[in-house]
C-alpha positions in Angstrom: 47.3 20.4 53.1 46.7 24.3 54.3 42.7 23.6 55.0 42.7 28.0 54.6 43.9 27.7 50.7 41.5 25.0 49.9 38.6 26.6 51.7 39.0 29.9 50.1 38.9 27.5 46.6 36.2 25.6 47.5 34.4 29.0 48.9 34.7 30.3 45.3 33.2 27.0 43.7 30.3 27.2 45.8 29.6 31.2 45.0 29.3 30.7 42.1 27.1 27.8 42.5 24.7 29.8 44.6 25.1 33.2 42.4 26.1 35.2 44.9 28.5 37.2 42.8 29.7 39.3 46.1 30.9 36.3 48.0 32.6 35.4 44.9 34.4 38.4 44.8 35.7 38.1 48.6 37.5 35.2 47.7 39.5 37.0 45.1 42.4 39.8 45.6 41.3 42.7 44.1 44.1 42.7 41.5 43.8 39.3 40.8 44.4 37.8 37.8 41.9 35.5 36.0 42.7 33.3 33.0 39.7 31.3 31.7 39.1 28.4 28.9 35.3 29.3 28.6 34.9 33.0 26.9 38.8 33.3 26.6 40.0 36.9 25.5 43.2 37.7 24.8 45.5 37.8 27.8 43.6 37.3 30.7 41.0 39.0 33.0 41.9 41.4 35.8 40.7 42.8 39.2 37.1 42.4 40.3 35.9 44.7 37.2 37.6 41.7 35.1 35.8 39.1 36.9 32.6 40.6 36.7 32.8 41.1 33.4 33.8 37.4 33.1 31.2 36.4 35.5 28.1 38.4 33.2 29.6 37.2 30.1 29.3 33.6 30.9 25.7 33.4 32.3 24.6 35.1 29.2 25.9 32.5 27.3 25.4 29.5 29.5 23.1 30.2 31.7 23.1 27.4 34.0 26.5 26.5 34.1 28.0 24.5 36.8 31.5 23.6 37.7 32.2 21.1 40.3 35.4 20.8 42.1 36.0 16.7 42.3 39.6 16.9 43.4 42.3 19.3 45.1 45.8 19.2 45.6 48.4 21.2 47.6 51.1 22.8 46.7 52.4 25.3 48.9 50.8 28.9 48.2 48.6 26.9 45.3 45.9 24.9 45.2 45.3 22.5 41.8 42.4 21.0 41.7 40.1 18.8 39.2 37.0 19.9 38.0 34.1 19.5 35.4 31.7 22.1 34.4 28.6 21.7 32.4 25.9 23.6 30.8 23.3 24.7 27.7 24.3 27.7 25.5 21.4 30.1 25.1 18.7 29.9 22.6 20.1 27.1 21.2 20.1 24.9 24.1 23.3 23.1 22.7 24.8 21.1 25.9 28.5 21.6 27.0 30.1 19.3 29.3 34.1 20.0 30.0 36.5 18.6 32.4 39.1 20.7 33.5 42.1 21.7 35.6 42.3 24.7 37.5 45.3 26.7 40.0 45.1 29.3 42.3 47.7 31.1 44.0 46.9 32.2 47.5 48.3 35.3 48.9 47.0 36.9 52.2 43.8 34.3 52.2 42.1 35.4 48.8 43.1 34.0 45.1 45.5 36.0 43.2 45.8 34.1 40.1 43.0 31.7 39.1 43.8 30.0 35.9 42.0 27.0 33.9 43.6 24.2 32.1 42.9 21.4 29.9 45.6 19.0 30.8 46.9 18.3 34.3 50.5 18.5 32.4 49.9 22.1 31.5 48.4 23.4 35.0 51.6 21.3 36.8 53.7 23.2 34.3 52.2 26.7 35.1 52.5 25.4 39.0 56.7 25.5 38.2 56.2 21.6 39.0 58.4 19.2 37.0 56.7 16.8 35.1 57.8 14.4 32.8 56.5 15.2 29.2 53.1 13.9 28.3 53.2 10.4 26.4 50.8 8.6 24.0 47.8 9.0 24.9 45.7 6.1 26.2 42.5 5.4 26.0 40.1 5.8 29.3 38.1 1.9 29.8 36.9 2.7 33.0 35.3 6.0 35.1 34.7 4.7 37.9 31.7 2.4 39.2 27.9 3.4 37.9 25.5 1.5 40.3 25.4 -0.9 43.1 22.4 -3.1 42.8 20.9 -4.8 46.8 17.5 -6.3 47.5 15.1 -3.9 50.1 12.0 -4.8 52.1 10.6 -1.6 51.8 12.2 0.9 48.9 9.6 3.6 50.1 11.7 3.5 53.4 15.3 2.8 52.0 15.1 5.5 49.6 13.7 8.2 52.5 16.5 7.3 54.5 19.5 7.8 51.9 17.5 11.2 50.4 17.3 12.2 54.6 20.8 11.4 55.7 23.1 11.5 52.3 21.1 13.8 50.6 20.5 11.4 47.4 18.3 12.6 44.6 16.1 9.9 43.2 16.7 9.6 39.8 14.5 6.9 38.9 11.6 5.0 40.6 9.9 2.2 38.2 7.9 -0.6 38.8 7.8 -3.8 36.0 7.2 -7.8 36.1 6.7 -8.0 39.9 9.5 -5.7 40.7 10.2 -1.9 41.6 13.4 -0.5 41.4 15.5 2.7 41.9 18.6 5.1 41.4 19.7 6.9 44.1 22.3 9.1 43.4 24.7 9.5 45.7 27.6 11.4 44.1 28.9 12.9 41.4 29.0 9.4 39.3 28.0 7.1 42.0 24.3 5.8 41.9 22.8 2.9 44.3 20.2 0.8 42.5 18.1 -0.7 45.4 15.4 -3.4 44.1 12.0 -4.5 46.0 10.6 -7.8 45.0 6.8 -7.0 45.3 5.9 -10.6 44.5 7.7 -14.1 46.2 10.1 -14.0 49.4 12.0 -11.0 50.1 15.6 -10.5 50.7 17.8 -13.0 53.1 18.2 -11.4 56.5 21.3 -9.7 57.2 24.0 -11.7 58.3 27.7 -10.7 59.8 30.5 -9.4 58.1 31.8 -12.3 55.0 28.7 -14.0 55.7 27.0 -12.2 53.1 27.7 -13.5 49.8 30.2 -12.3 47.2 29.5 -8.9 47.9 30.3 -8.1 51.0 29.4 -3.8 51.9 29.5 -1.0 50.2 32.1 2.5 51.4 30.6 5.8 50.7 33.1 8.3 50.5 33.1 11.8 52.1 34.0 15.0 50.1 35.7 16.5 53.2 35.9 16.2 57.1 33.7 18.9 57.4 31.0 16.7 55.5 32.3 13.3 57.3 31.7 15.2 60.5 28.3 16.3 59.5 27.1 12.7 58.0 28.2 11.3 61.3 25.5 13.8 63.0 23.1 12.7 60.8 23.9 8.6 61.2 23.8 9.2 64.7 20.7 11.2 65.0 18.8 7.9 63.2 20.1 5.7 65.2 21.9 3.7 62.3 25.3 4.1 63.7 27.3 1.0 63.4 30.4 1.4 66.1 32.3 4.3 67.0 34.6 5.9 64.0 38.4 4.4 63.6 41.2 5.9 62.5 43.0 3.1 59.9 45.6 5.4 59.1 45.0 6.6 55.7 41.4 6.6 56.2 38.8 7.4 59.1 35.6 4.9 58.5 32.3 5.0 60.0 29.7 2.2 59.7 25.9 2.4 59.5 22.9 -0.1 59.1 20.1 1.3 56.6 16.8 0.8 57.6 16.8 -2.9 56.5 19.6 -3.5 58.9 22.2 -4.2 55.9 25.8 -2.5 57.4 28.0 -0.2 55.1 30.3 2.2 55.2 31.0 6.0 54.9 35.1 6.6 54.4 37.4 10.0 54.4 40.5 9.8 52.5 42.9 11.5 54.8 45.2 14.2 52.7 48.6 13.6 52.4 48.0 9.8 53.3 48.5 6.8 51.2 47.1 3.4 50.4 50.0 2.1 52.0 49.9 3.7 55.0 46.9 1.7 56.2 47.5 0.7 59.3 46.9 -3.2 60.7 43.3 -3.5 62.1 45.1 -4.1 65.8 46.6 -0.5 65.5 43.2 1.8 64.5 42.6 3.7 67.1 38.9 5.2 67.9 38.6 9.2 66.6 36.5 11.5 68.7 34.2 13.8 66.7 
């Protein structure tokens, strides 16, 4: 994957995040041309004038909005990724949620066309990718997994730790019938659910790997290399790493103990690697950060 065209994408993202309206115009060629699904006009918007005008338009509207890239993809001189947006509409505080496709074409390091999509069909089809005609379509059962539930000594400690290092919000802390529990976000849809018992024994002691019970460890999984790289600083400056990191193949993996000594995981997908090209655990091979 060209890292450049992905960066500049990302760059843009997180501009706009921050509302720094002239970073988010270096990422753009001044003649680019910007198609959007939220306050479409007719034809499309042009230049930096055109994407200011965009830009003022929607925070009038929504406020708050704010789009999250959650997946990219390379192709050549473009960049597809996945996203989802969200926000309330002014006055009436109505709440919008969307999820989204959107391609850029890079030229020269900056994004000359920036276009949003509702179907991956339609932005592989603007791409000049073949694709085979959208069937059916199915109903979603599953997005993913909500919470992971584990037993704590000390949740006052646990939950410090994963705020420190993995910068998890706490969305809930509450205490009822001799327990306290929490949610620890730790992703877009990923929430840890760590319990104290404040009454009886507390949890088992940790035990080696398949020693544990039917659930083993959990894998956290890194955005980017850039934020693998920086979650290893932070492991190792608390003294929780767990081994050095290993390159499987299709995945580098890093282990850790929280502060009740319970070992997990963080992983990075490698791009442009399959499951399949996991290698044997005789053939990882140690990575140097």
């Amino acid at each position: 994957m060209s890292r450049e065209n992905v960066d500049v994408v990302r760059a843009s993202f997180e501009a706009f995040l921050r509302r720094d309206l002239d970073a988010f115009l270096s990422c753009f060629d001044p003649e680019v041309e910007f198609r959007s699904l939220v306050l479409e006009v007719e034809g499309a918007y042009h230049g930096h004038e055109g994407l200011r005008a965009w830009w003022d338009g929607l925070l009038r509207v929504f406020p708050d909005w704010k789009p999250q890239l959650e997946d990219t993809r390379d192709l050549g001189q473009r960049v597809l990724s996945r996203a989802r947006a969200g926000g309330h509409g002014t006055g009436s505080g109505i709440p919008l949620e969307w999820d989204f496709w959107h391609l850029a074409e890079i030229r020269d390091g900056r994004i000359k066309l920036s276009a949003f999509f509702r179907t991956e069909h339609e932005a592989l089809e603007a791409a000049g990718q073949r694709v085979a005609p959208p069937g059916p379509r199915s109903m979603t059962l599953v997005d993913g997994v909500h919470h992971l539930t584990f037993l704590t000594e000390d949740l006052d400690r646990l939950l410090a730790f994963y705020v420190r290092v993995f910068g998890a919000e706490v969305t809930l802390d509450m205490t009822e019938e001799g327990l306290r529990h929490a949610f620890l976000k730790v992703g877009p849809t990923t929430v840890l659910h760590p319990f104290q018992m404040l009454e009886g024994p507390g949890p088992p002691a940790p035990s080696p790997m398949f020693s544990r019970g039917r659930l083993d460890h959990f894998a956290l999984l890194a955005p980017s290399e850039e934020a693998f790289r920086e979650l290893r600083r932070r492991i190792e400056a608390e003294g929780a790493a767990d081994g050095a990191v290993r390159d499987m193949g299709a995945l580098w993996i890093m282990g850790y103990f929280d502060p009740d000594g319970a070992a997990h995981e963080v992983i990075l997908q490698r791009p442009g690697f399959a499951d399949s090209d996991m290698l044997e655990r005789a053939d990882w091979t140690t990575v140097r950060l």
